[in-house]
VOPAGU-2260 file (C-alpha; in pm, 1 decimal, decimal comma):
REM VOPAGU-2260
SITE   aa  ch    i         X         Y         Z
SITE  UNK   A    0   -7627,0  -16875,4  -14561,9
SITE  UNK   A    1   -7474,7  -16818,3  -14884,5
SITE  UNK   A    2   -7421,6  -16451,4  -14866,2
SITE  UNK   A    3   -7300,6  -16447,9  -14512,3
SITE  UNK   A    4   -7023,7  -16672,0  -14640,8
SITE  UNK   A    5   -6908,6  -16437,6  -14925,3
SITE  UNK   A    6   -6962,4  -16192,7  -14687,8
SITE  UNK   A    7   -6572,4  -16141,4  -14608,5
SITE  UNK   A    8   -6476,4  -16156,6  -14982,4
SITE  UNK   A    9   -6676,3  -15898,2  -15130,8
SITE  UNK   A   10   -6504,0  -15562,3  -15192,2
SITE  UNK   A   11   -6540,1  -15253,5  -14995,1
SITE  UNK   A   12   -6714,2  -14971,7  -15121,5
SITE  UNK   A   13   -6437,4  -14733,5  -15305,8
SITE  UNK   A   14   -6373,0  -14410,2  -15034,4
SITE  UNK   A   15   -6385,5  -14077,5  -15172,9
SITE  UNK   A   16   -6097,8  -13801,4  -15038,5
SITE  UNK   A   17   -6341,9  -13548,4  -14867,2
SITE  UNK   A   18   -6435,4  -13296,3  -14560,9
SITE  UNK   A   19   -6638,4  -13443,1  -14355,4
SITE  UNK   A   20   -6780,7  -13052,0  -14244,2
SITE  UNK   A   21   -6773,6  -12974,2  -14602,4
SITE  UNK   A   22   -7148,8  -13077,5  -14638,1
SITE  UNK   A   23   -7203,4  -12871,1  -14365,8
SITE  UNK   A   24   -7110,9  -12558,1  -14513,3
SITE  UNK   A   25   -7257,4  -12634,9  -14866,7
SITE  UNK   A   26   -7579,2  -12633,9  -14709,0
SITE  UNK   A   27   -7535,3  -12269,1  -14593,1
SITE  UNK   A   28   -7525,7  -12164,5  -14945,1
SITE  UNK   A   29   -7456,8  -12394,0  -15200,0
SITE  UNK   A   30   -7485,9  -12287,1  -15554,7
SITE  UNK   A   31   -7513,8  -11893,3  -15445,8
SITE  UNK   A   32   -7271,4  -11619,9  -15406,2
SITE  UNK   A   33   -7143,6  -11543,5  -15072,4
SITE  UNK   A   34   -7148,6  -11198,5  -15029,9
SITE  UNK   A   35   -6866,2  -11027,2  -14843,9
SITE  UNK   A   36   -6958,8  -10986,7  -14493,0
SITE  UNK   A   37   -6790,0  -10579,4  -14491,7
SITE  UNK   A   38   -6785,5  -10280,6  -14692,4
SITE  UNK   A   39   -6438,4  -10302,7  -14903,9
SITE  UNK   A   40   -6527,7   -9943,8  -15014,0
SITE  UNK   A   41   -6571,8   -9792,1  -14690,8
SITE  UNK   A   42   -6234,0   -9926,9  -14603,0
SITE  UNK   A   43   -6074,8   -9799,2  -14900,3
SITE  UNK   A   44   -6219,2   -9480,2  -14926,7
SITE  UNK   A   45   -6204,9   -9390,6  -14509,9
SITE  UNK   A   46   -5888,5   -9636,2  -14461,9
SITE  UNK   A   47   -5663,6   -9644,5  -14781,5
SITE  UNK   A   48   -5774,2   -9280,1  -14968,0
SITE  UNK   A   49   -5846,2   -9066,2  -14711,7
SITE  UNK   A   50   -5618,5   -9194,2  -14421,6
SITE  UNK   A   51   -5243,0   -9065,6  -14443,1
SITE  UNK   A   52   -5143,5   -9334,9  -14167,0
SITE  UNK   A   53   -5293,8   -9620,6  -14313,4
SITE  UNK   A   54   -5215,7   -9515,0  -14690,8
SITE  UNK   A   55   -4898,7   -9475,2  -14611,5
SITE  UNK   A   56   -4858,7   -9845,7  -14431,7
SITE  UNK   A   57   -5024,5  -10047,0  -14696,9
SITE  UNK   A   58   -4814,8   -9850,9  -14972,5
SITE  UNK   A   59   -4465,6   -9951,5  -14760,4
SITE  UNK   A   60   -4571,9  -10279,8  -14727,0
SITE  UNK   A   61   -4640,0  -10316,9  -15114,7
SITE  UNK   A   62   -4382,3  -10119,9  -15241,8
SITE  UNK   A   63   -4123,1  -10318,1  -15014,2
SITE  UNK   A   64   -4291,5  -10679,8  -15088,1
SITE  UNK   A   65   -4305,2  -10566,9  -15539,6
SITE  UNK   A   66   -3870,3  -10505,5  -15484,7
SITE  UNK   A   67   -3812,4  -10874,2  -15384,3
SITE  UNK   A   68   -3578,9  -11093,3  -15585,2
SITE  UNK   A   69   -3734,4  -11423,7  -15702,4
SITE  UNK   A   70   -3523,6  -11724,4  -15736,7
SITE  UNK   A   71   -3751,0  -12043,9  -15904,6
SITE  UNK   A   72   -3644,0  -12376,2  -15850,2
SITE  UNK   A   73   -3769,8  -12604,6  -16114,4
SITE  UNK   A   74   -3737,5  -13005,0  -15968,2
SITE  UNK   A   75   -3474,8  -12925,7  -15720,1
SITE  UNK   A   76   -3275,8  -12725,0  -15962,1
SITE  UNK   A   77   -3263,3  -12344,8  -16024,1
SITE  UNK   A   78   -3279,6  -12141,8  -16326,1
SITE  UNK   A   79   -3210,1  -11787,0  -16432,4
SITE  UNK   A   80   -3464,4  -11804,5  -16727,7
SITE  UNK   A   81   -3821,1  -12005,2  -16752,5
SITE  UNK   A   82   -4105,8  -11940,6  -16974,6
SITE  UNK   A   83   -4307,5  -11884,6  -16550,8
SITE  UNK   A   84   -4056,1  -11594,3  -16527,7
SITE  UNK   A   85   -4156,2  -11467,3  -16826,2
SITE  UNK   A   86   -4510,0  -11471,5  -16732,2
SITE  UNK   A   87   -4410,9  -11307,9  -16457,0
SITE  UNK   A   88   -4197,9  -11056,9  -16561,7
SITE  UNK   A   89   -4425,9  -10921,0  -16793,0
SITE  UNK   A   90   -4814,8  -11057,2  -16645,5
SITE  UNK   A   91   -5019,2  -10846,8  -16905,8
SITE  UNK   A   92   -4936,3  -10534,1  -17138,3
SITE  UNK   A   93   -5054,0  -10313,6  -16820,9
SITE  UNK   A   94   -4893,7  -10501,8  -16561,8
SITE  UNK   A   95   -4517,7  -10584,2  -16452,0
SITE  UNK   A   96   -4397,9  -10805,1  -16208,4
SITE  UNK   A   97   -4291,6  -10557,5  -15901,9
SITE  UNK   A   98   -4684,3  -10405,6  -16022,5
SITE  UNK   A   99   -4870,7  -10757,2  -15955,1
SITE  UNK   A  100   -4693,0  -10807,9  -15629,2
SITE  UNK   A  101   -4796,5  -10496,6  -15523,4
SITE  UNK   A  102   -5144,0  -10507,6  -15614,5
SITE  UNK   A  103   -5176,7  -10872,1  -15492,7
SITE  UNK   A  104   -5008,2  -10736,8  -15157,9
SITE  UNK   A  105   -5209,8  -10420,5  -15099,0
SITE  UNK   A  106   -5568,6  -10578,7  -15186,7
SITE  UNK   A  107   -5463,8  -10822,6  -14900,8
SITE  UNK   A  108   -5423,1  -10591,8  -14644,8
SITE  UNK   A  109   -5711,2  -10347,4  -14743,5
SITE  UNK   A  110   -5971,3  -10633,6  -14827,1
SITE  UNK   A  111   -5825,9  -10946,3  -14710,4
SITE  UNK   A  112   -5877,3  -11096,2  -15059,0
SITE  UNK   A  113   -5665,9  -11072,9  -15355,0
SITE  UNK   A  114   -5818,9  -11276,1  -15685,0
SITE  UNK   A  115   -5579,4  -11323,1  -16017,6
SITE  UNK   A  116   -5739,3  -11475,1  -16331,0
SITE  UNK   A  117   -5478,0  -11694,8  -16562,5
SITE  UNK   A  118   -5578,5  -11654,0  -16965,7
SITE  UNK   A  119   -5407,6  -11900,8  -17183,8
SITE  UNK   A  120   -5360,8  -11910,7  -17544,5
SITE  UNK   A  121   -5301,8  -12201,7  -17775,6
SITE  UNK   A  122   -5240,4  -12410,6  -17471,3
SITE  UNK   A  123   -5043,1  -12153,9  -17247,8
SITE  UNK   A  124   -5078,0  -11969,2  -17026,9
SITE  UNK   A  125   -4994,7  -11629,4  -17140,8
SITE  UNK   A  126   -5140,2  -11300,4  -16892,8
SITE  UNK   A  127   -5231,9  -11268,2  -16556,9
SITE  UNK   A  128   -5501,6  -10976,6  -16458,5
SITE  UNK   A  129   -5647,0  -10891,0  -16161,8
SITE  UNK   A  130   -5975,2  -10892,6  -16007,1
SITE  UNK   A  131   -6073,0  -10599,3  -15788,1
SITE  UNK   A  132   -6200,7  -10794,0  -15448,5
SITE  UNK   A  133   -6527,7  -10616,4  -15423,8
SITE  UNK   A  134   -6657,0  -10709,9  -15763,6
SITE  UNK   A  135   -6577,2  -11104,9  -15668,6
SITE  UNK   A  136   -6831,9  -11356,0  -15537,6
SITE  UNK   A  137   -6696,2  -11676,8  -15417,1
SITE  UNK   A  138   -6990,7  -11947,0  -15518,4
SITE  UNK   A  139   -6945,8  -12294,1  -15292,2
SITE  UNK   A  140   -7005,3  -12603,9  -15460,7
SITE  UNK   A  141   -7198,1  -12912,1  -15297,1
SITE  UNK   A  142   -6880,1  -13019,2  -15093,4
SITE  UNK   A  143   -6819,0  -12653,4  -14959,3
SITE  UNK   A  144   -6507,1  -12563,2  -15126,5
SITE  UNK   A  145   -6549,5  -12261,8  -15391,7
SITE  UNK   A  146   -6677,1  -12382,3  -15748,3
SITE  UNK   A  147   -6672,7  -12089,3  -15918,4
SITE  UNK   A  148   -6663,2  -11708,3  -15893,0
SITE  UNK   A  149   -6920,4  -11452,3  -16000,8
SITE  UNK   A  150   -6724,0  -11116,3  -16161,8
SITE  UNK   A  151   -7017,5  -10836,8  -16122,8
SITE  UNK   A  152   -6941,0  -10514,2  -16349,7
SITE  UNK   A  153   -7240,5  -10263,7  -16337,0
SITE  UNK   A  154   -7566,6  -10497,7  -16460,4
SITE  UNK   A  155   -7356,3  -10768,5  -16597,8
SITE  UNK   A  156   -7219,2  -11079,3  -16430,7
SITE  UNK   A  157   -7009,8  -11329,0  -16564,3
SITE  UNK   A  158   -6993,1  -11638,1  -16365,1
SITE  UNK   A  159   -6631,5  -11828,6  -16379,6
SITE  UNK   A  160   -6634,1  -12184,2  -16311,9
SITE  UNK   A  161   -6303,4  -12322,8  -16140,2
SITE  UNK   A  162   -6391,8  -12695,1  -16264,4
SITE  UNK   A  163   -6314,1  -12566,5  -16599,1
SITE  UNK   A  164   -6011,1  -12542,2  -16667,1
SITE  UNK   A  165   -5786,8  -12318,3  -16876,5
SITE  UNK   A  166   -5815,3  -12499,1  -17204,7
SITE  UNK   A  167   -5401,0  -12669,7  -17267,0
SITE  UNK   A  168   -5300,7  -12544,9  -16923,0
SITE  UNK   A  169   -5478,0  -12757,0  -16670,9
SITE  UNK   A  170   -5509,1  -12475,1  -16441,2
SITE  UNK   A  171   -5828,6  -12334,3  -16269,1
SITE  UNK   A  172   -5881,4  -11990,3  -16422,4
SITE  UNK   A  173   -5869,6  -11812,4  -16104,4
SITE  UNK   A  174   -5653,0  -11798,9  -15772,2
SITE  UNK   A  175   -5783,8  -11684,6  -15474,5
SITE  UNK   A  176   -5566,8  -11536,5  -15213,3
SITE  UNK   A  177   -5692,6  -11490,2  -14879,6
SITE  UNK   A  178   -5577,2  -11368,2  -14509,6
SITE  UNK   A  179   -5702,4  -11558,2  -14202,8
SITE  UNK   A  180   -6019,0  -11491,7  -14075,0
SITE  UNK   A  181   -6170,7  -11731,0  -13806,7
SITE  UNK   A  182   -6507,8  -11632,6  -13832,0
SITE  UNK   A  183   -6595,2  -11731,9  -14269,1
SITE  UNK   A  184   -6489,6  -12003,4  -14452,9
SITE  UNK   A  185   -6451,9  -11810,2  -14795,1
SITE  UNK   A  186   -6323,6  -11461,0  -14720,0
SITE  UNK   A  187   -6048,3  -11340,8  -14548,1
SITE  UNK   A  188   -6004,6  -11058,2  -14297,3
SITE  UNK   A  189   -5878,2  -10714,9  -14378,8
SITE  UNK   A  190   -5609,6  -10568,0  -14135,3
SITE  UNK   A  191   -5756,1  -10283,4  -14183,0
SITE  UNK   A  192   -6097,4  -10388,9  -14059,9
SITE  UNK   A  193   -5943,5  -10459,0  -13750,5
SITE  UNK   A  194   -5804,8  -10083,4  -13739,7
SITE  UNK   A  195   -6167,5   -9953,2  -13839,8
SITE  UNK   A  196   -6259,8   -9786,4  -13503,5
SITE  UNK   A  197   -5888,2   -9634,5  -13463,0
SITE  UNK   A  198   -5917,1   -9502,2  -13849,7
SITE  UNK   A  199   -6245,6   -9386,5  -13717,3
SITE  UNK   A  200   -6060,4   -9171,7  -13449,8
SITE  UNK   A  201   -5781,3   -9097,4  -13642,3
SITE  UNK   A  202   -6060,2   -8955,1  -13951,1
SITE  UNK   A  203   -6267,2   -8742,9  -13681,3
SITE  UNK   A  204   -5954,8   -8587,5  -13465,8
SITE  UNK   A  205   -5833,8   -8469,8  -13818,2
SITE  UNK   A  206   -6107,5   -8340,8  -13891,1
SITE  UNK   A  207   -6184,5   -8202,4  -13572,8
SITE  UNK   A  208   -5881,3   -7982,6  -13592,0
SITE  UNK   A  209   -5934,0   -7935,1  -13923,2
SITE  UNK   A  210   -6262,1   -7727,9  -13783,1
SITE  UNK   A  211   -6072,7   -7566,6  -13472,3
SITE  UNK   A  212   -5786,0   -7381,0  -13731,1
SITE  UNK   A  213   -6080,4   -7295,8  -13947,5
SITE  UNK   A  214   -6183,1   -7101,6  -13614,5
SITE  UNK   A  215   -5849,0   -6965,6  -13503,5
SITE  UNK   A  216   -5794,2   -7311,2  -13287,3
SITE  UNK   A  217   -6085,8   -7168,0  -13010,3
SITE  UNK   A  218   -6451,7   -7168,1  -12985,4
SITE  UNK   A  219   -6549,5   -6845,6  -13155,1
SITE  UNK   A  220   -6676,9   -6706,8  -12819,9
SITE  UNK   A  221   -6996,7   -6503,4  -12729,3
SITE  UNK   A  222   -7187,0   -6214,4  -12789,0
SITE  UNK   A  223   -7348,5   -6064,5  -12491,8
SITE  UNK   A  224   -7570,6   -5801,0  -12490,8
SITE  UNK   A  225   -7617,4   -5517,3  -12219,5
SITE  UNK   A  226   -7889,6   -5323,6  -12343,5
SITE  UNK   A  227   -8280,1   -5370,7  -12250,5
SITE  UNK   A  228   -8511,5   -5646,1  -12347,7
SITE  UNK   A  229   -8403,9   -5885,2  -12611,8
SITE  UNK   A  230   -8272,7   -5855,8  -12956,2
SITE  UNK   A  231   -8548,1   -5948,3  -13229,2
SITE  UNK   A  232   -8554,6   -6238,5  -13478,4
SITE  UNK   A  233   -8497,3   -6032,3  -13733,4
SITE  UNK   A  234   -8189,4   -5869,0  -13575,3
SITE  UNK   A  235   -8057,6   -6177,1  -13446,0
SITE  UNK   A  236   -8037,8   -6307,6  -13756,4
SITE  UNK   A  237   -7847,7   -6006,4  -13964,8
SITE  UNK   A  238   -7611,7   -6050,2  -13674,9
SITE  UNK   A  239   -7573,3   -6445,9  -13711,0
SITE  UNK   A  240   -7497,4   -6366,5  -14128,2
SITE  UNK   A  241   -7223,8   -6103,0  -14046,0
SITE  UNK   A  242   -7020,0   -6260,2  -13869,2
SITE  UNK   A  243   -7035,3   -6608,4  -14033,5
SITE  UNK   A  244   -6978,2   -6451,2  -14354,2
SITE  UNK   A  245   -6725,5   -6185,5  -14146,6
SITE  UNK   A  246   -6530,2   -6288,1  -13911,1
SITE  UNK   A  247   -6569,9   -6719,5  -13941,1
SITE  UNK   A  248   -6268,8   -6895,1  -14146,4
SITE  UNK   A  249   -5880,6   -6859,6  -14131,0
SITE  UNK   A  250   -5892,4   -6545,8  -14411,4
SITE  UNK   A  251   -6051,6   -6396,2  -14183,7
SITE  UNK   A  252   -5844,9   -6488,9  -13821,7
SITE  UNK   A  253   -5767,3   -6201,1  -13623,1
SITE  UNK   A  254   -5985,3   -5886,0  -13775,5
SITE  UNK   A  255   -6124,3   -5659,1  -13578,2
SITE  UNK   A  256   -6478,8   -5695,2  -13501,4
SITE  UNK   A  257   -6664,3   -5361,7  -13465,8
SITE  UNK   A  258   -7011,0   -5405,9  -13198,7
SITE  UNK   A  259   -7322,1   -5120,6  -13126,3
SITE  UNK   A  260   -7592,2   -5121,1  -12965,9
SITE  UNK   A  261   -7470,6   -5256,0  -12625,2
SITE  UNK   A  262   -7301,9   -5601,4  -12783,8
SITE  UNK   A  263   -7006,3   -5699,9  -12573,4
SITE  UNK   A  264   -6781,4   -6010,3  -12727,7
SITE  UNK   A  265   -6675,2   -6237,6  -12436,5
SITE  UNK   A  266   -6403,5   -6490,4  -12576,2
SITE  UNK   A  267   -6423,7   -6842,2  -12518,3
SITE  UNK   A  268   -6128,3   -7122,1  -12491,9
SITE  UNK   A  269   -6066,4   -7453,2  -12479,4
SITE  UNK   A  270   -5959,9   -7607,5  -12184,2
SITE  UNK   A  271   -5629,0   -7795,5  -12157,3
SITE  UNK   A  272   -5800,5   -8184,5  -12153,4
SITE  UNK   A  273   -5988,7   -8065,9  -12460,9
SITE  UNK   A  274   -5734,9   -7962,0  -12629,0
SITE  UNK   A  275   -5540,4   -8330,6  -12618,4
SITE  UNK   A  276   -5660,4   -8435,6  -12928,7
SITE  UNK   A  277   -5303,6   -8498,1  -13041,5
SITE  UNK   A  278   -5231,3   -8761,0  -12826,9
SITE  UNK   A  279   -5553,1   -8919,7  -12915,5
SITE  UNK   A  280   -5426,7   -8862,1  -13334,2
SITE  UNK   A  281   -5062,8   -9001,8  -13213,4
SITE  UNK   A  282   -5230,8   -9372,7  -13039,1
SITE  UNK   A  283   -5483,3   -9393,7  -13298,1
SITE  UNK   A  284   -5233,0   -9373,1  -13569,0
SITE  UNK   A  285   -5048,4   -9608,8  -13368,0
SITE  UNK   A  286   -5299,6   -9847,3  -13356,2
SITE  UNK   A  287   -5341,2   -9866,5  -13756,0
SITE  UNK   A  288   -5007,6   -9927,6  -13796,4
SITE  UNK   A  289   -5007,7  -10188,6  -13588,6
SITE  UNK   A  290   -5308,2  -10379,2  -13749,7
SITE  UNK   A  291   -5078,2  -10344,7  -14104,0
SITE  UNK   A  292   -4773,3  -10471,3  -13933,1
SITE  UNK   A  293   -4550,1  -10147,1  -14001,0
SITE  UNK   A  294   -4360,2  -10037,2  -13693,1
SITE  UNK   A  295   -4462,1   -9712,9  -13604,6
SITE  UNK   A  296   -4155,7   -9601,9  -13609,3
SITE  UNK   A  297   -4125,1   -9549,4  -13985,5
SITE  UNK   A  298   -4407,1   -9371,0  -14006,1
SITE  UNK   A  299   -4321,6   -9046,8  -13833,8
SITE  UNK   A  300   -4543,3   -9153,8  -13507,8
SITE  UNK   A  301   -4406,1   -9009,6  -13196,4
SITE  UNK   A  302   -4380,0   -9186,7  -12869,0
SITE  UNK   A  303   -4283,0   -9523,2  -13015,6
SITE  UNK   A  304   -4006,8   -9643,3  -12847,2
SITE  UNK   A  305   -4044,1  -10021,7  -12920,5
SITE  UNK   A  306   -3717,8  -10017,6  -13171,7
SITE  UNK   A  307   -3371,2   -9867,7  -13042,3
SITE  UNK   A  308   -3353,0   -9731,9  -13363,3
SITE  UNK   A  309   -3455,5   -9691,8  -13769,7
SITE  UNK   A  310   -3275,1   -9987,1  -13884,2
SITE  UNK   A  311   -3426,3  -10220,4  -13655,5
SITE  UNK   A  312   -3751,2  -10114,4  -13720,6
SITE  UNK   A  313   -3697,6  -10160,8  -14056,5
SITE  UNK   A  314   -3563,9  -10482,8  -14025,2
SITE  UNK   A  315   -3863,5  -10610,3  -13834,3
SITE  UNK   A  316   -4102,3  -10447,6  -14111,3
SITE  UNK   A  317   -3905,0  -10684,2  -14367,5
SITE  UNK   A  318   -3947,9  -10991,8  -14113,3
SITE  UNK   A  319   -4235,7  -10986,2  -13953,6
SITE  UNK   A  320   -4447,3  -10839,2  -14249,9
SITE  UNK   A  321   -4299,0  -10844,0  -14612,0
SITE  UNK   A  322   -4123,8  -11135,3  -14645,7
SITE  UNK   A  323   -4414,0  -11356,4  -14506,6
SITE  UNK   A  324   -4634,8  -11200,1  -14714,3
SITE  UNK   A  325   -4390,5  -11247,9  -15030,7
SITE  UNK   A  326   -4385,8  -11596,8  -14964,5
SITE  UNK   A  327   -4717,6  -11691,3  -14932,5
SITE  UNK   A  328   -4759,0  -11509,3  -15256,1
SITE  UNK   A  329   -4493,1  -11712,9  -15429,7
SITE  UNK   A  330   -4642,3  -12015,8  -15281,4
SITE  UNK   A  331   -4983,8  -11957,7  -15421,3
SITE  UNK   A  332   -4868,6  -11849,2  -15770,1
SITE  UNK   A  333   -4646,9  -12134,9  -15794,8
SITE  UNK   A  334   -4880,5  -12452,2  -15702,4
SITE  UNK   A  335   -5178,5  -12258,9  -15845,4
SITE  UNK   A  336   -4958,7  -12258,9  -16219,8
SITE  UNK   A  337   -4701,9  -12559,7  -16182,1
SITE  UNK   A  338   -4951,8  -12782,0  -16404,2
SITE  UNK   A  339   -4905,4  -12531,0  -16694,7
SITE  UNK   A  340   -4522,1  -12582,0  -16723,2
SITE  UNK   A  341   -4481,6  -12913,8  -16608,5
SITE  UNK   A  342   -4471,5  -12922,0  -16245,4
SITE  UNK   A  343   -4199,3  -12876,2  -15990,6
SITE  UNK   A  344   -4211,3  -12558,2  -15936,9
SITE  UNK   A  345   -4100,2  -12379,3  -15632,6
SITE  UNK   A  346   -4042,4  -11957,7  -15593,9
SITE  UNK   A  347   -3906,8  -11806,0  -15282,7
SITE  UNK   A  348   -3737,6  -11453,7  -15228,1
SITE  UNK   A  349   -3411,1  -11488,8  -15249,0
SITE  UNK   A  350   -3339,8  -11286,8  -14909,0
SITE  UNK   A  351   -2974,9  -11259,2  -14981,1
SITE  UNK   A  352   -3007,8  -11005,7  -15206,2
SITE  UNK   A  353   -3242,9  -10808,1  -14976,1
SITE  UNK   A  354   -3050,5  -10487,2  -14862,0
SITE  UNK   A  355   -3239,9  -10476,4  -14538,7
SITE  UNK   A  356   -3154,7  -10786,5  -14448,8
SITE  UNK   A  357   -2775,7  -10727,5  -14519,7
SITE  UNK   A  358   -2643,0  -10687,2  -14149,5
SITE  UNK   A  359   -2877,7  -11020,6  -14072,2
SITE  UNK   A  360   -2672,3  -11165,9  -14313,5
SITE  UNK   A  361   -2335,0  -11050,6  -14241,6
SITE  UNK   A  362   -2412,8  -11171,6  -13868,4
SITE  UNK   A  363   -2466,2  -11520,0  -14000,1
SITE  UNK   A  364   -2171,0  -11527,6  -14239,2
SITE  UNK   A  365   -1927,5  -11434,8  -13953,6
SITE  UNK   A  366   -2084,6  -11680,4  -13720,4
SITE  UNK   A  367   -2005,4  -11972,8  -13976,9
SITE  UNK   A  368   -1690,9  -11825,3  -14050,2
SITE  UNK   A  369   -1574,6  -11823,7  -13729,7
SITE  UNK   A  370   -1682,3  -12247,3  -13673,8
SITE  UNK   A  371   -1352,8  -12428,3  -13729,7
SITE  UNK   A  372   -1505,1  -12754,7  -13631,8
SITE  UNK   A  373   -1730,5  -12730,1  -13974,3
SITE  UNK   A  374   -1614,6  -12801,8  -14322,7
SITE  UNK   A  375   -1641,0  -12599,3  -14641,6
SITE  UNK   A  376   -1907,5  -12753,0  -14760,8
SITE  UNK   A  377   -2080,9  -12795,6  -14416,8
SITE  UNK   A  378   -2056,4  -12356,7  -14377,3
SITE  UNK   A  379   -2197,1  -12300,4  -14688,1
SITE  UNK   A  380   -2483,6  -12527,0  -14660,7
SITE  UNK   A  381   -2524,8  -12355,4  -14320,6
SITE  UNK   A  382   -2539,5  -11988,4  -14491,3
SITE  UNK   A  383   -2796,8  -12162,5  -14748,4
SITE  UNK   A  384   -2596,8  -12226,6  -15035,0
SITE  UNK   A  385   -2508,0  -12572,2  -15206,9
SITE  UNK   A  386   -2155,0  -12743,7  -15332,1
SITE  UNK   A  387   -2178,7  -12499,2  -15636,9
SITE  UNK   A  388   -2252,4  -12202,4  -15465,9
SITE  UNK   A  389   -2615,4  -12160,7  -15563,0
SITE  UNK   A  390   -2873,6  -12034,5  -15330,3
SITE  UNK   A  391   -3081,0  -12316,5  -15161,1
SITE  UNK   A  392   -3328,6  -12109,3  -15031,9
């Protein structure tokens, strides 16, 4: 009786913020490293190192993304020089700030993963390095989300756990970075896993050719012979080792090849359909740069007609692919390190200063120009700018 009427006055058990699915995916492997469901070498070595298409669209994409102004925003207002610019200006003694981007920017694209580790000193963070994606291990914790990361060099392994944080910094010692990928909960997806069976035509048509110029671009033909009987092992072979060592290989395309004994040379040639491997190189390559997000357009590839010409092409590689990526970048390095200077930090590009983006911009500017019915101070909060003239974006 008694405790049905205190009952309504005892105090609710205190709720704890967390997944409800979390628990769910601890169980799949809690406490042990989840191994990356590809090959990051294979896709560097066939994709990034031995693919001019794909090298070539990862580079543009990093290159363009490591050129971006910054502008940081510290509680609402923005300044020229912070002690987080310095960081980033100078990240390590092997490392600038246009380098980090870029590394952060292609390991995203070629792995889907991109890991920095923050190393403080008396209380500060003072160098960011980076973690090459295939030596990382994400390690979930009982709820699910990554506790800490295993760093594997050769036999050693050095486990890095994010509960601990930098000592004086109050920062988890490493950032991940990751792309979307709807089918794990740790790793992201590599655009150029999702080019692997174009890179895969792309590789083998090169190589293909590759084999027909070593062979004056035709079969090499056949040997007939008229005489009687049949020619004998031994012969056959003597014949088979003069002319590979002879007459195979462009040094040696277009000499005369002398025949006895009733041998008559019958050439051989490729028909017209098999001979279309270019077309096959041309959508292939297309196809890569696609998956990237470079218009294929700036990379030489004929046929694309998407853009009417270089400048919008170029303009959509800034918009649809660099400056995302830039931001979400900025985003992560900026939430991920606020704690260690205070808080209230915010970095975006500052795409007014982007020379791609110039005609964009001059677009805009004569747009607001031209609206009487809006104020001074009304147009240039339109075009991004506040009552001082700073950038607000």
């Amino acid at each position: 009786m008694l405790a049905s009427l205190l009952a309504p006055f005892r105090r609710a058990p205190e709720e704890a913020k967390a997944s409800r699915t979390g628990r769910l995916i601890a169980l799949l492997s809690a406490g042990r490293p989840r191994w990356t469901p590809r090959d990051y070498a294979s896709l560097a070595r066939e994709g990034y190192a031995r693919n001019a298409i794909a090298y070539r669209a990862v580079r543009l994409i990093g290159e363009a993304a490591a050129t971006v102004p910054l502008v940081l925003t510290v509680n609402g207002r923005e300044h020229d020089t912070h002690p987080f610019l310095d960081l980033l200006a100078r990240p390590n003694p092997r490392l600038t700030r246009a380098a980090l981007f870029e590394a952060i920017g292609c390991h995203l694209l070629v792995a889907g993963n991109a890991y920095v580790e923050a190393v403080a000193l008396e209380g500060a963070v003072r160098e960011l390095h980076l973690l090459r994606p295939d030596r990382v291990r994400v390690v979930p914790g009982p709820d699910g989300w990554p506790e800490a990361f295993d760093y594997t060099l050769g036999a050693e392994t050095v486990r890095i756990a994010q509960d601990t944080l930098v000592p004086g910094a109050d920062v988890p010692p490493i950032l991940h970075l990751s792309a979307f990928n709807p089918l794990d909960d740790h790793y992201g997806f590599a655009p150029l896993e999702a080019a692997a069976q174009a890179l895969d035509l792309h590789n083998a048509a090169s190589a293909w050719n590759k084999a027909l110029i070593d062979n004056a671009a035709r079969p090499s033909g056949a040997l007939v012979y008229g005489g009687t009987g049949a020619l004998t092992e031994e012969q056959f072979e003597r014949l088979k080792g003069e002319l590979e060592a002879s007459f195979q290989g462009a040094v040696n395309a277009g000499r005369p090849l002398l025949l006895e004994g009733g041998l008559d040379w019958r050439p051989l040639s490729l028909s017209p359909k098999d001979m279309d491997f270019e077309a096959a190189r041309n959508s292939a390559a297309r196809e890569i740069a696609l998956a990237v997000g470079v218009p294929p357009m700036l990379l030489g590839i004929p046929g694309d007609n998407t853009y009417a010409n270089y400048a919008e092409a170029n303009r959509a590689l800034w918009r649809q692919s660099v400056v995302p990526l830039v931001r979400r970048v900025c985003d992560a390095l900026a939430l991920w390190l606020a704690p260690a200077f205070g808080g209230g930090l915010t970095l975006v590009p500052d795409l007014d200063q982007i020379e791609a983006l110039a005609a964009e911009r001059s677009e805009l500017w004569a747009r607001v120009g031209a609206a009487d019915f809006l104020s001074d101070a009304e147009k240039r909060a339109a075009v991004g700018y506040d009552e001082s003239g700073r950038s607000r974006r």
